[in-house]
PyMOL Python script that loads the backbone (N, CA, C, O; Angstrom):
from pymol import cmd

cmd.read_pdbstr("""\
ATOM      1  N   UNK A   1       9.617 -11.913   2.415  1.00  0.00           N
ATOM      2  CA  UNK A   1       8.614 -11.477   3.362  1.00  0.00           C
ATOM      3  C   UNK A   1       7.443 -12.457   3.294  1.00  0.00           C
ATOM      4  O   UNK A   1       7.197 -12.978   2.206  1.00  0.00           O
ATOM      5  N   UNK A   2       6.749 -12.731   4.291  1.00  0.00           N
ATOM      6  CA  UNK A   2       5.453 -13.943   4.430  1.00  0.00           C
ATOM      7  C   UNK A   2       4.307 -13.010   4.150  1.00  0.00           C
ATOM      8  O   UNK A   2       4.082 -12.245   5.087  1.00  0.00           O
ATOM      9  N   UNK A   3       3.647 -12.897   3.265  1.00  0.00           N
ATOM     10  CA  UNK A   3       2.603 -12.708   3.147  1.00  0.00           C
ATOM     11  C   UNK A   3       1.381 -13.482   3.721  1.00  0.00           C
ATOM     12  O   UNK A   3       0.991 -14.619   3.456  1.00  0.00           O
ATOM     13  N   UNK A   4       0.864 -12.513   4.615  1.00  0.00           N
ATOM     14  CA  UNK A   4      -0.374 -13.696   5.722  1.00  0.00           C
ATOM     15  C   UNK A   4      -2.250 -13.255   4.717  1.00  0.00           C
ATOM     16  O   UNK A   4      -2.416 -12.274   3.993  1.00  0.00           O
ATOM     17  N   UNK A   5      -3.274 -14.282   5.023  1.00  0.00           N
ATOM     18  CA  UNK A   5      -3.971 -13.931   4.345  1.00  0.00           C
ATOM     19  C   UNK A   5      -4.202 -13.787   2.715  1.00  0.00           C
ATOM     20  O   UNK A   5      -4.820 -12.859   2.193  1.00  0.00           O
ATOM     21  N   UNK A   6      -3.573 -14.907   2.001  1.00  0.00           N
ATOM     22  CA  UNK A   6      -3.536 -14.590   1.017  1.00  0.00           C
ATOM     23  C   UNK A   6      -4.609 -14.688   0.556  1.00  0.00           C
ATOM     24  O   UNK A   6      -4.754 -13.997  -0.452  1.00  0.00           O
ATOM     25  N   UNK A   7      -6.178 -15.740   1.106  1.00  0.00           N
ATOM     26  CA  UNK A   7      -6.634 -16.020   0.698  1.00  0.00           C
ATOM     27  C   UNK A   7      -7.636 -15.038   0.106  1.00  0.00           C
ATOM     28  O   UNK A   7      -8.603 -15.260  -0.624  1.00  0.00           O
ATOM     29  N   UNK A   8      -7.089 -13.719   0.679  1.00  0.00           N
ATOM     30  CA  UNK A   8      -7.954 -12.190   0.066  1.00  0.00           C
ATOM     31  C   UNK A   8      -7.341 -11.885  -1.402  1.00  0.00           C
ATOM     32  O   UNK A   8      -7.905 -11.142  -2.206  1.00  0.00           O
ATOM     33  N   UNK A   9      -6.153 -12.530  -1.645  1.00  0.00           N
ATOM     34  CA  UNK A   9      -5.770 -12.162  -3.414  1.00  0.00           C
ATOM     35  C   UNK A   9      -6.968 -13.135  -3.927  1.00  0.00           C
ATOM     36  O   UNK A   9      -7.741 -12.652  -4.754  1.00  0.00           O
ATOM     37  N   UNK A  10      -7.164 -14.397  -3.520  1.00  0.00           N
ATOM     38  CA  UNK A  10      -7.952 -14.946  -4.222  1.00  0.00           C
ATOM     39  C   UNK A  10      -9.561 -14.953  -4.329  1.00  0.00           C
ATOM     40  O   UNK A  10     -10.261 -15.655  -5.059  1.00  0.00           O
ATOM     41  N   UNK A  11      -9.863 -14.186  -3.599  1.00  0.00           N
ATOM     42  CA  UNK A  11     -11.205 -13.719  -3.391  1.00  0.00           C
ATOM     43  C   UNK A  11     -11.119 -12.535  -4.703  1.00  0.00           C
ATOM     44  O   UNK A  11     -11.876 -12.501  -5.673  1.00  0.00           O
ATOM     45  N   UNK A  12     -10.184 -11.773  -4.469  1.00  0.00           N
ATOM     46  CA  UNK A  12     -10.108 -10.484  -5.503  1.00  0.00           C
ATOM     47  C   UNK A  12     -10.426 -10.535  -6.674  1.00  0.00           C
ATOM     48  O   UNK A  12     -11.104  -9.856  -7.445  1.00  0.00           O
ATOM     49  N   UNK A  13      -9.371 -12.165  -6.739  1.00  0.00           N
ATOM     50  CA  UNK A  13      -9.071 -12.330  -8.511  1.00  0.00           C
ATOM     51  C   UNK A  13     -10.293 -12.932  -8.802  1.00  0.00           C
ATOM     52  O   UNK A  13     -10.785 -12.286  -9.727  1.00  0.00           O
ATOM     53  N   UNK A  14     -11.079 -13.906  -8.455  1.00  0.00           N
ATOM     54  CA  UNK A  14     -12.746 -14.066  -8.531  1.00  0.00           C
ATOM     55  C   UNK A  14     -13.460 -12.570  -8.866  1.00  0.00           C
ATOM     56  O   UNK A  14     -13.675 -12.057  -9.964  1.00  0.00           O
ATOM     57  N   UNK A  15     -13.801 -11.969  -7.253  1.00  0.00           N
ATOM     58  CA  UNK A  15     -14.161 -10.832  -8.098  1.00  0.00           C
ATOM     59  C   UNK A  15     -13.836  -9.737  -9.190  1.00  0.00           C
ATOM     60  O   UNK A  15     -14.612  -9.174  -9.961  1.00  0.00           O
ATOM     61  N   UNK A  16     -12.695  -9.617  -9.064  1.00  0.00           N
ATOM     62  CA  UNK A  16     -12.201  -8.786 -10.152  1.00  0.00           C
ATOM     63  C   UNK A  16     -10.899  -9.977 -11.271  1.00  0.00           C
ATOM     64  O   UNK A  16      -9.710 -10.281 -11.165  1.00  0.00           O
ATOM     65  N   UNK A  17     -11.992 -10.292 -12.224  1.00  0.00           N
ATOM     66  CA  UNK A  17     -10.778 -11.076 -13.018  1.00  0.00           C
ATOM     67  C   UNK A  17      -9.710 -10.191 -13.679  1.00  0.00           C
ATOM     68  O   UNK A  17      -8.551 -10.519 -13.931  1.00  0.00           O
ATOM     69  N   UNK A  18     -10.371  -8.879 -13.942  1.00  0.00           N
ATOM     70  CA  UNK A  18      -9.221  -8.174 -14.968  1.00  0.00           C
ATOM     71  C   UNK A  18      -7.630  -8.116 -13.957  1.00  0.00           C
ATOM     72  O   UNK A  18      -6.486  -8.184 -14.408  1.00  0.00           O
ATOM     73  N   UNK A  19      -7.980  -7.995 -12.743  1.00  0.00           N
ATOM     74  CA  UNK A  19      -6.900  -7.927 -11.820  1.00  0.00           C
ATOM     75  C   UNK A  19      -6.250  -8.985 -11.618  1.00  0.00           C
ATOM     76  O   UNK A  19      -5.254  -8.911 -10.900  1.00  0.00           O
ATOM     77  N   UNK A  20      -6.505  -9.822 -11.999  1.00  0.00           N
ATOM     78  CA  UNK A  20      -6.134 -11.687 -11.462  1.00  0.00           C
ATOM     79  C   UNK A  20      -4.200 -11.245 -12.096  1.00  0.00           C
ATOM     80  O   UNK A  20      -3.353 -11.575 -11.267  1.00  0.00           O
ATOM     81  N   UNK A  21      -3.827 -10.804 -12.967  1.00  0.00           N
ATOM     82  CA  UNK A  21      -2.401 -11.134 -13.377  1.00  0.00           C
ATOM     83  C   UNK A  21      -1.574  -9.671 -12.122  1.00  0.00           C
ATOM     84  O   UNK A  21      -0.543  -9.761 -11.457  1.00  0.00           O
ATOM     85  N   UNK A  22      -2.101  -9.035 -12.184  1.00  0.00           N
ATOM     86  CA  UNK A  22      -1.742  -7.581 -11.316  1.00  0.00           C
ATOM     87  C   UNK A  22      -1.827  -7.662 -10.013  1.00  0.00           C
ATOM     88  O   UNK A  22      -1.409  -6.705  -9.361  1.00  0.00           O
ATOM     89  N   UNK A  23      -2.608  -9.282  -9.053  1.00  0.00           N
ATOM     90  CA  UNK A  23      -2.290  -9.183  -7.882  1.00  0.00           C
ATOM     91  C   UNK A  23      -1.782 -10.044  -7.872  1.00  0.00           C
ATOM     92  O   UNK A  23      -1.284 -10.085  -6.747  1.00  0.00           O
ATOM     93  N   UNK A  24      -1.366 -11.323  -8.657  1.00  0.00           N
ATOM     94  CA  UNK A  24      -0.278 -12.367  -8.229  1.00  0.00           C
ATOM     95  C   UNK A  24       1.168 -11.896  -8.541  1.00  0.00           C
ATOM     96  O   UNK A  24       2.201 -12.518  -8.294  1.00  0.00           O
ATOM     97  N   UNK A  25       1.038 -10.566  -9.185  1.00  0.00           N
ATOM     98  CA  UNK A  25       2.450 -10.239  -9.312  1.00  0.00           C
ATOM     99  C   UNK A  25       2.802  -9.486  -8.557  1.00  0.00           C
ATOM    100  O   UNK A  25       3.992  -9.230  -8.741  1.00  0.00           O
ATOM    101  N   UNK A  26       2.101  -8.617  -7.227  1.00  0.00           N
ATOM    102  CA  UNK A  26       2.187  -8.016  -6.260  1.00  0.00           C
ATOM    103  C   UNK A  26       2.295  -8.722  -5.173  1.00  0.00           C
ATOM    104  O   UNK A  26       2.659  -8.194  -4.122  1.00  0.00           O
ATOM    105  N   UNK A  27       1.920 -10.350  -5.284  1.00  0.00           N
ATOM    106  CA  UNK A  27       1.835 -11.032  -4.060  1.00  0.00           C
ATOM    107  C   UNK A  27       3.328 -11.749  -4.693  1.00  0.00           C
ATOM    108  O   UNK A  27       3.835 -12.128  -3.638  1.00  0.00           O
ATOM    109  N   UNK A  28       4.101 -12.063  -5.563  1.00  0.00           N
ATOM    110  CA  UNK A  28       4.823 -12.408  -5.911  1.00  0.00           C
ATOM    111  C   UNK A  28       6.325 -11.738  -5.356  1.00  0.00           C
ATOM    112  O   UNK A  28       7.252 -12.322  -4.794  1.00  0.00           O
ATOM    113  N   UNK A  29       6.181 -10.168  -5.768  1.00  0.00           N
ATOM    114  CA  UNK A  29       7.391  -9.316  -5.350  1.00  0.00           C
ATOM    115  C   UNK A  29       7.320  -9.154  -3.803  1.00  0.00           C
ATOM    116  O   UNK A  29       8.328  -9.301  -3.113  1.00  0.00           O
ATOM    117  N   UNK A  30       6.329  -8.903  -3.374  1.00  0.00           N
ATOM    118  CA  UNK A  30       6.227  -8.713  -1.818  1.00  0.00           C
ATOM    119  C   UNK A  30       6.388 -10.336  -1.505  1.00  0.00           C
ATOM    120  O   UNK A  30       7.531 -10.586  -1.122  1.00  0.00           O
ATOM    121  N   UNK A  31       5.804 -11.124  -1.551  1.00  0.00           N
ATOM    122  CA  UNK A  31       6.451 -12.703  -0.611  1.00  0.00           C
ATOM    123  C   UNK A  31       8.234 -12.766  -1.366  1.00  0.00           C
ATOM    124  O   UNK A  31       8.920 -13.201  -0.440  1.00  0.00           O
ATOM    125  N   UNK A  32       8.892 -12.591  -2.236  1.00  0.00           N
ATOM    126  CA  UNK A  32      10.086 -12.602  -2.585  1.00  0.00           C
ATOM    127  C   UNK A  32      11.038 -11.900  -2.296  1.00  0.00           C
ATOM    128  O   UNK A  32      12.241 -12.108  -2.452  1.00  0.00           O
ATOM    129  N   UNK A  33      10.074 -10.360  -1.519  1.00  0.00           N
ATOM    130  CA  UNK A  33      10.887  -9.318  -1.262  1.00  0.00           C
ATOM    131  C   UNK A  33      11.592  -9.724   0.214  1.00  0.00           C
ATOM    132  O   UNK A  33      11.195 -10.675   0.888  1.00  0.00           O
ATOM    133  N   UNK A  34      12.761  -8.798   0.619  1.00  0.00           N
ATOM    134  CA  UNK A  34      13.446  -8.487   1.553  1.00  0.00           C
ATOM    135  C   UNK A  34      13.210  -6.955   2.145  1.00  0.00           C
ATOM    136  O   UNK A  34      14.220  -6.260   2.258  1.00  0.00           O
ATOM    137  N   UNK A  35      12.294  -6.553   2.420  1.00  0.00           N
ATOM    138  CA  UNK A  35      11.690  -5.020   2.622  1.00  0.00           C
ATOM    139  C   UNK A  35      12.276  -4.958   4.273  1.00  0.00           C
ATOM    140  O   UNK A  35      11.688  -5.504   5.206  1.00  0.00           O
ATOM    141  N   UNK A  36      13.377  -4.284   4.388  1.00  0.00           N
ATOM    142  CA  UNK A  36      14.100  -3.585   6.047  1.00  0.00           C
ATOM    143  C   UNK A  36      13.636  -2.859   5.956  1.00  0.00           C
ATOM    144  O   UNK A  36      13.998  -2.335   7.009  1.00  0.00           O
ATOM    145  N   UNK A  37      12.723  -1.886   5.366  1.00  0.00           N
ATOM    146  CA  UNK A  37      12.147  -0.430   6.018  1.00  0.00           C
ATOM    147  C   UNK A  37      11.268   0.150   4.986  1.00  0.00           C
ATOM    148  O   UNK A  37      11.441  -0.189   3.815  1.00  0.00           O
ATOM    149  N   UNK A  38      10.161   1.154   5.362  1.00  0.00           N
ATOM    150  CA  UNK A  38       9.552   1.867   4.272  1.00  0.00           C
ATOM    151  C   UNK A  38      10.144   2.670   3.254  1.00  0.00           C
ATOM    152  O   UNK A  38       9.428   3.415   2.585  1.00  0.00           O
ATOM    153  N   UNK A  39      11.278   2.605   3.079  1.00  0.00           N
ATOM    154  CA  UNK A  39      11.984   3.287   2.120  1.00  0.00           C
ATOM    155  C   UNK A  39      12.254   2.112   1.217  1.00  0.00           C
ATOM    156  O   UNK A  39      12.177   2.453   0.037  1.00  0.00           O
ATOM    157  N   UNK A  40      12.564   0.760   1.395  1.00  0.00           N
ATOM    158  CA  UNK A  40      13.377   0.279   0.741  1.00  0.00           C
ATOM    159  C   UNK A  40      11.835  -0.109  -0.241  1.00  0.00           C
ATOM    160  O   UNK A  40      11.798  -0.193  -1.469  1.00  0.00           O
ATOM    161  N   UNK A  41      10.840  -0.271   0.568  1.00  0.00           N
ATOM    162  CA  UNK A  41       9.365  -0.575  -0.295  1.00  0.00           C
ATOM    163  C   UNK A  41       8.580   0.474  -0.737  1.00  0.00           C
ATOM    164  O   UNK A  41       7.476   0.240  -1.228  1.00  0.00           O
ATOM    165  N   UNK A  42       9.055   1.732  -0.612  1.00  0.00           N
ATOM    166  CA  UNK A  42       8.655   2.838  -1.948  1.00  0.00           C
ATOM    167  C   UNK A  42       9.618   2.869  -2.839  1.00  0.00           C
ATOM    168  O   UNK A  42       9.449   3.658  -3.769  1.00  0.00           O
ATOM    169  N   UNK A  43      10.840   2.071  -2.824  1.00  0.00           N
ATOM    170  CA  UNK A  43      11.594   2.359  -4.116  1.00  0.00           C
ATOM    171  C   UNK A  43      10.823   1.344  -4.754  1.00  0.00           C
ATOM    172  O   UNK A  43      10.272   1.736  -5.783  1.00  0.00           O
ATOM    173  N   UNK A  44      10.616   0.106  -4.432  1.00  0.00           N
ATOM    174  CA  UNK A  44      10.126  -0.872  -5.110  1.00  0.00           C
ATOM    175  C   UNK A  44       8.769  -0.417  -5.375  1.00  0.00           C
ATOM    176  O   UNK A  44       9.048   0.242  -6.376  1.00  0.00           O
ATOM    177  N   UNK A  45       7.469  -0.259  -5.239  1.00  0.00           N
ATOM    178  CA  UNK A  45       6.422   0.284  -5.158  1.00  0.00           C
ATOM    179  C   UNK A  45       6.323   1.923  -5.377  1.00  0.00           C
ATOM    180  O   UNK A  45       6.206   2.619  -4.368  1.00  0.00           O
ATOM    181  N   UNK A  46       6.363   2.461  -6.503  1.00  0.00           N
ATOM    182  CA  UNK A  46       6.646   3.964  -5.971  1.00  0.00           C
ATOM    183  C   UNK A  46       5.339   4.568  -5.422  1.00  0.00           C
ATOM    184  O   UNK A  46       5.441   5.300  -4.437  1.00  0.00           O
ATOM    185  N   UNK A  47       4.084   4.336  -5.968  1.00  0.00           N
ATOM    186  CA  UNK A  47       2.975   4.851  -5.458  1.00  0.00           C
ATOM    187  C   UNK A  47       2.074   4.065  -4.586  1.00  0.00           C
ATOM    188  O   UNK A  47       0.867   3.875  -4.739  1.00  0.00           O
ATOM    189  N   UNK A  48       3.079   3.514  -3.377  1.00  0.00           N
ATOM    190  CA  UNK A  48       2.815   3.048  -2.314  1.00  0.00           C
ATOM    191  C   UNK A  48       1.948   4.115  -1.485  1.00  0.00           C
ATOM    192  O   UNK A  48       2.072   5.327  -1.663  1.00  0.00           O
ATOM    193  N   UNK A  49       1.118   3.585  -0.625  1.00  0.00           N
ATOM    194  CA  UNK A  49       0.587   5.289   0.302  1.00  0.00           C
ATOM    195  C   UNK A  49       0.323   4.917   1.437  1.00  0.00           C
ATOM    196  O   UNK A  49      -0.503   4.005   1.402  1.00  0.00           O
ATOM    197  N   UNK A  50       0.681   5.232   2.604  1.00  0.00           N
ATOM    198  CA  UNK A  50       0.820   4.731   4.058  1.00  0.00           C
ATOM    199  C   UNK A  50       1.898   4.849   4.467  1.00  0.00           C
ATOM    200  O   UNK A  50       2.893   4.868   3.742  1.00  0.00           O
ATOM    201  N   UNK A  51       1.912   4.946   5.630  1.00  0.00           N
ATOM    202  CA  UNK A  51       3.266   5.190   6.607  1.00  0.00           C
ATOM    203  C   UNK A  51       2.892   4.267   8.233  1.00  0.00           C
ATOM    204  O   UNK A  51       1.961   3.739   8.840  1.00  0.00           O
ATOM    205  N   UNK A  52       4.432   4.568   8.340  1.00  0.00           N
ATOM    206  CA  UNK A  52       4.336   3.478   9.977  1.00  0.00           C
ATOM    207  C   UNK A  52       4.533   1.518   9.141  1.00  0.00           C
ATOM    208  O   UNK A  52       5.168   0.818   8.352  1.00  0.00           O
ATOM    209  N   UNK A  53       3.235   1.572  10.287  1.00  0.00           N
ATOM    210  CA  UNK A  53       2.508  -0.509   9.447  1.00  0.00           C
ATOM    211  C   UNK A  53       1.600  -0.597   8.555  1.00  0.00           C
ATOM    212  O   UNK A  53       1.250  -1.571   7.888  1.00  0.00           O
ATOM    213  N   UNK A  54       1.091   0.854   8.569  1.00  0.00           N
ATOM    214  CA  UNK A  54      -0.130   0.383   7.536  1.00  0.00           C
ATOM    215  C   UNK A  54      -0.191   1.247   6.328  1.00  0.00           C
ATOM    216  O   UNK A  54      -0.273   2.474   6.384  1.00  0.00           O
ATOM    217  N   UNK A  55      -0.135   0.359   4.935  1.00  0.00           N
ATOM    218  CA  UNK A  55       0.408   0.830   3.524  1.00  0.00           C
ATOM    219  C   UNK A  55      -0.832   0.125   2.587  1.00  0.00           C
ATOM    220  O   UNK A  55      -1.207  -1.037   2.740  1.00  0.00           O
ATOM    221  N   UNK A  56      -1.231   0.813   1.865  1.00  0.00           N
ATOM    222  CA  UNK A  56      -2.213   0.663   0.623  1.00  0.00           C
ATOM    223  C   UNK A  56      -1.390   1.077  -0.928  1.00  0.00           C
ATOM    224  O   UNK A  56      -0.901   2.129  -1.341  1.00  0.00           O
ATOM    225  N   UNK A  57      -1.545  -0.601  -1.643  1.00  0.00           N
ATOM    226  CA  UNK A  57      -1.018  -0.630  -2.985  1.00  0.00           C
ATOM    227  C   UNK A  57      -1.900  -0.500  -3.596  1.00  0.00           C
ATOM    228  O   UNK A  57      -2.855  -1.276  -3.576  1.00  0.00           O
ATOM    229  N   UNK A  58      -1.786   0.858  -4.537  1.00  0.00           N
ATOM    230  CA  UNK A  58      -2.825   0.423  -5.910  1.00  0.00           C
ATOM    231  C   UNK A  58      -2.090  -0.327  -7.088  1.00  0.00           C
ATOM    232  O   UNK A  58      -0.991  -0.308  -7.644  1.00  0.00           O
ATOM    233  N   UNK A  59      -3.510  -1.121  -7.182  1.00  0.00           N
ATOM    234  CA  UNK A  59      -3.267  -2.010  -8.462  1.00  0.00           C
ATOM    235  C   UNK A  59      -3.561  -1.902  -9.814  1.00  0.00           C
ATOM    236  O   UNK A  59      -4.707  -2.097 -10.221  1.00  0.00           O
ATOM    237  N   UNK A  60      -2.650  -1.614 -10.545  1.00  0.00           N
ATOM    238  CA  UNK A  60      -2.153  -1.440 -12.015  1.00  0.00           C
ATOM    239  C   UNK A  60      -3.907  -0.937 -12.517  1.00  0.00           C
ATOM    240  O   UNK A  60      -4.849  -1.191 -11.767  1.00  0.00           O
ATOM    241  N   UNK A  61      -4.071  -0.344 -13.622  1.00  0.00           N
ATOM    242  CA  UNK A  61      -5.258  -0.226 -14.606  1.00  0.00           C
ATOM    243  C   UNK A  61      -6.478  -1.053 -13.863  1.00  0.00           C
ATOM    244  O   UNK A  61      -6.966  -2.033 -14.425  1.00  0.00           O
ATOM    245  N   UNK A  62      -6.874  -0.679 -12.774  1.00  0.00           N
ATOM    246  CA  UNK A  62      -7.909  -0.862 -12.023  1.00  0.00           C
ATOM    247  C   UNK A  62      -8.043   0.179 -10.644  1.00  0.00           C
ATOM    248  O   UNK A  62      -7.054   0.811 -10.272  1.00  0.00           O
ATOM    249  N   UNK A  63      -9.297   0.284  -9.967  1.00  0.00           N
ATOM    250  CA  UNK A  63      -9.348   1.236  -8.995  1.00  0.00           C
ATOM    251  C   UNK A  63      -9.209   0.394  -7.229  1.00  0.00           C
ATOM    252  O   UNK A  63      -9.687   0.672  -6.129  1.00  0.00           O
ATOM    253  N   UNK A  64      -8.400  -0.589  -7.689  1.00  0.00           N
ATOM    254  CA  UNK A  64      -8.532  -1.492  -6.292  1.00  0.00           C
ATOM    255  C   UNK A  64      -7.295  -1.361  -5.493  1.00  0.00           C
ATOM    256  O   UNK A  64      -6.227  -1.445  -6.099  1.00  0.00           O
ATOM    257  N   UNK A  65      -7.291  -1.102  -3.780  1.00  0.00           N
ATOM    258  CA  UNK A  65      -6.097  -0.882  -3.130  1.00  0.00           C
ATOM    259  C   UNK A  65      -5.998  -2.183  -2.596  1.00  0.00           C
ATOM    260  O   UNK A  65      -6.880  -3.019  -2.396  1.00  0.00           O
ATOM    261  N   UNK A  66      -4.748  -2.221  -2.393  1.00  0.00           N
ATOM    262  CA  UNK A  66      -4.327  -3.663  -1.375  1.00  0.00           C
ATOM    263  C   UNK A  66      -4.060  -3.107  -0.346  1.00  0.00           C
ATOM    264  O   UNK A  66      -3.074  -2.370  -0.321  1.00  0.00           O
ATOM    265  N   UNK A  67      -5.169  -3.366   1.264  1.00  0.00           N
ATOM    266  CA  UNK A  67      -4.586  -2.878   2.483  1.00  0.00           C
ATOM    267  C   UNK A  67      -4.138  -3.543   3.159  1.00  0.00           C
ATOM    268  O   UNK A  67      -4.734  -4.560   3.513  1.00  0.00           O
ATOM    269  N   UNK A  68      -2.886  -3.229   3.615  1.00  0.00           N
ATOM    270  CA  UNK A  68      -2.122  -4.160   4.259  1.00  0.00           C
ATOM    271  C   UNK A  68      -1.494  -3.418   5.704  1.00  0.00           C
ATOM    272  O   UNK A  68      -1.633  -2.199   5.795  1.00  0.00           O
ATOM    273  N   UNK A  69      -0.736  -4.243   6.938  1.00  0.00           N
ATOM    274  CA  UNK A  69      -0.496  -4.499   7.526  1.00  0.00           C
ATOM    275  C   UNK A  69       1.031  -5.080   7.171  1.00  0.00           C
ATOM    276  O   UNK A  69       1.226  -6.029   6.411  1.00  0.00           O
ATOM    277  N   UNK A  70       2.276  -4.189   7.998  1.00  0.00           N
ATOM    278  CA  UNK A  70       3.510  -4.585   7.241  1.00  0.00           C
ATOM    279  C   UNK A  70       4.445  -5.024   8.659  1.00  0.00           C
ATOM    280  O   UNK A  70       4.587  -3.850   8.999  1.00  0.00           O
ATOM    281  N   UNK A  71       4.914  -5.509   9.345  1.00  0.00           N
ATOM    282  CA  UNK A  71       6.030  -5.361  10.349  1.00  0.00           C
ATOM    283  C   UNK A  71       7.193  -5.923   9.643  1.00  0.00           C
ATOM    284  O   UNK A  71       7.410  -7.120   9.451  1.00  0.00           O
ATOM    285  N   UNK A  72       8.109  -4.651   9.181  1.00  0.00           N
ATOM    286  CA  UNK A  72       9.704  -5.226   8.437  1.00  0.00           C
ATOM    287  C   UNK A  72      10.364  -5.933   9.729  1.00  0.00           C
ATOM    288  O   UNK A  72      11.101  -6.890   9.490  1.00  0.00           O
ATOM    289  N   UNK A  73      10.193  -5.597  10.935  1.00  0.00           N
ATOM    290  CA  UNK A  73      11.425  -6.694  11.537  1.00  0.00           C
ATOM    291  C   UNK A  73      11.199  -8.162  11.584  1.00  0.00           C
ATOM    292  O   UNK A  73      12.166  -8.916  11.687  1.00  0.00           O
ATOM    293  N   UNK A  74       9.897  -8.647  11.510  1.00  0.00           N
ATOM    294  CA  UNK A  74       9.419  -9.967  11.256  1.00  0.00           C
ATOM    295  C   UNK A  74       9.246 -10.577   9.886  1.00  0.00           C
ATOM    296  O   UNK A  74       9.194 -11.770   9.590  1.00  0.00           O
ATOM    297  N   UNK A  75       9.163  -9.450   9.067  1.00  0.00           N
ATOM    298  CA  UNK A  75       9.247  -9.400   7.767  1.00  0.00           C
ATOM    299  C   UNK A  75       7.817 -10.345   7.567  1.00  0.00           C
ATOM    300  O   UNK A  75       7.835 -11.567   7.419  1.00  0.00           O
ATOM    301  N   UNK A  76       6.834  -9.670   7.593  1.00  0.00           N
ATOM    302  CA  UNK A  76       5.953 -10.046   7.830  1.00  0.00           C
ATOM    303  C   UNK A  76       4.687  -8.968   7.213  1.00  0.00           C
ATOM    304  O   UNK A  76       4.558  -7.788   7.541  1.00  0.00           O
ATOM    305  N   UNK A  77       3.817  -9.728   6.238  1.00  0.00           N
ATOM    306  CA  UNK A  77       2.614  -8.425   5.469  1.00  0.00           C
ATOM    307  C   UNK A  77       1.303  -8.707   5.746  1.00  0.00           C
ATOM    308  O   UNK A  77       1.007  -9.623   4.978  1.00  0.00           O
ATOM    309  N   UNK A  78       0.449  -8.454   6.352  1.00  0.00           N
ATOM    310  CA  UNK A  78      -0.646  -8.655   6.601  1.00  0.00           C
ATOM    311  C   UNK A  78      -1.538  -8.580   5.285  1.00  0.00           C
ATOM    312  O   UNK A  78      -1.145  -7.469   4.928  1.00  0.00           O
ATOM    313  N   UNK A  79      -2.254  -8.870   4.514  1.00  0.00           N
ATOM    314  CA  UNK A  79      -3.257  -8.119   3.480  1.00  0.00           C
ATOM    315  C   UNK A  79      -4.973  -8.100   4.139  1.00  0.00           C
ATOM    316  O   UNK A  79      -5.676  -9.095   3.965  1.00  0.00           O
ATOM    317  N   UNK A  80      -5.431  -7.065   4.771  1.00  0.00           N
ATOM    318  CA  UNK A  80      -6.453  -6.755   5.245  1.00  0.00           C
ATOM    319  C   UNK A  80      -7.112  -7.012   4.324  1.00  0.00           C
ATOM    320  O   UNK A  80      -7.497  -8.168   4.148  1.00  0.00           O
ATOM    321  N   UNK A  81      -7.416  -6.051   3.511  1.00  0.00           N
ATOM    322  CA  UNK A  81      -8.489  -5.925   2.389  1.00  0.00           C
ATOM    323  C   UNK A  81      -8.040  -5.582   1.301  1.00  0.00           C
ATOM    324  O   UNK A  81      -6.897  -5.139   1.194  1.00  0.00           O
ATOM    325  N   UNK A  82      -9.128  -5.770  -0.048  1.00  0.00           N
ATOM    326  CA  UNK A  82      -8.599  -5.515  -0.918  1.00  0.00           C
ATOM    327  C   UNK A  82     -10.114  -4.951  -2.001  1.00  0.00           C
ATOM    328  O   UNK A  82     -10.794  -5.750  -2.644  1.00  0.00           O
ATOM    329  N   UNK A  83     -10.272  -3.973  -1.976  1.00  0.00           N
ATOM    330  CA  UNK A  83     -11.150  -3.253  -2.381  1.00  0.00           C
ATOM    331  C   UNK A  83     -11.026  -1.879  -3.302  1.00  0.00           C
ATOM    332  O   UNK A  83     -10.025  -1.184  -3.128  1.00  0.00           O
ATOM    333  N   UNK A  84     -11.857  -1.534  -4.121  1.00  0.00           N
ATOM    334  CA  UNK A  84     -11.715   0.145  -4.642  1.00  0.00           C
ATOM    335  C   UNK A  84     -11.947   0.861  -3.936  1.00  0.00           C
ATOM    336  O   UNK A  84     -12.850   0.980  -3.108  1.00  0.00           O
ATOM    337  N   UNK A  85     -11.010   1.497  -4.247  1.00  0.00           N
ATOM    338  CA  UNK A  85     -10.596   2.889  -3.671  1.00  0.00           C
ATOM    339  C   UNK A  85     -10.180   4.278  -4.615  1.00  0.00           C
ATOM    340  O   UNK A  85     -10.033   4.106  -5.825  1.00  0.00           O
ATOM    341  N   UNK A  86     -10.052   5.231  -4.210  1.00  0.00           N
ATOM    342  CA  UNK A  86      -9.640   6.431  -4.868  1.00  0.00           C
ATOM    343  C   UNK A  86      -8.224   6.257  -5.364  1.00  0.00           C
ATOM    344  O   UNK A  86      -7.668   5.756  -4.387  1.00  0.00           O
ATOM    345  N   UNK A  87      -7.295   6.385  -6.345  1.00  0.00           N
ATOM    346  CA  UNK A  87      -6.007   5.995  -6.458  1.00  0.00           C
ATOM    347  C   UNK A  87      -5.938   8.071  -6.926  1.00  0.00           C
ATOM    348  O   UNK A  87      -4.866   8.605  -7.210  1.00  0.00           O
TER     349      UNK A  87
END
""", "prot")
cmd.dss("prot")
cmd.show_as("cartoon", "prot")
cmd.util.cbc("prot")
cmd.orient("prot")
């Protein structure tokens, strides 16, 4: 899958260094992944939260979501923002 916008992981990992290993490994499985549908990316992700295109990952031992923007037939992930949030 193409992850568009990455340049918001790297803004993140600046601001939040503790996160720096927890979003290159989220930008890692998602650009490597093959995701055909929201099922096949809550098995991989279980506490994925969103439905339809638009899905928010929380990231590991921190309060920060990854919002994203998903179209599986283009296979294609938007990352909007990446901010704390309520997990």
């Amino acid at each position: 899958m193409k992850v568009v916008a990455i340049d918001r992981i790297k803004e993140a990992q600046q601001r939040y260094p503790a996160a720096q290993n927890h979003l290159m490994g989220w930008y890692q499985i998602v650009s490597q992944g093959d995701f055909k549908n929201e099922q096949e990316l809550r098995s991989t992700f279980g506490d994925v939260r969103g439905f339809n295109h638009e899905f928010k990952f929380p990231v590991p031992e921190t309060t920060l979501l990854i919002h994203t923007l998903i179209n599986f037939e283009s296979q294609v992930a938007l990352i909007e923002e990446i901010k704390p949030g309520s997990h």
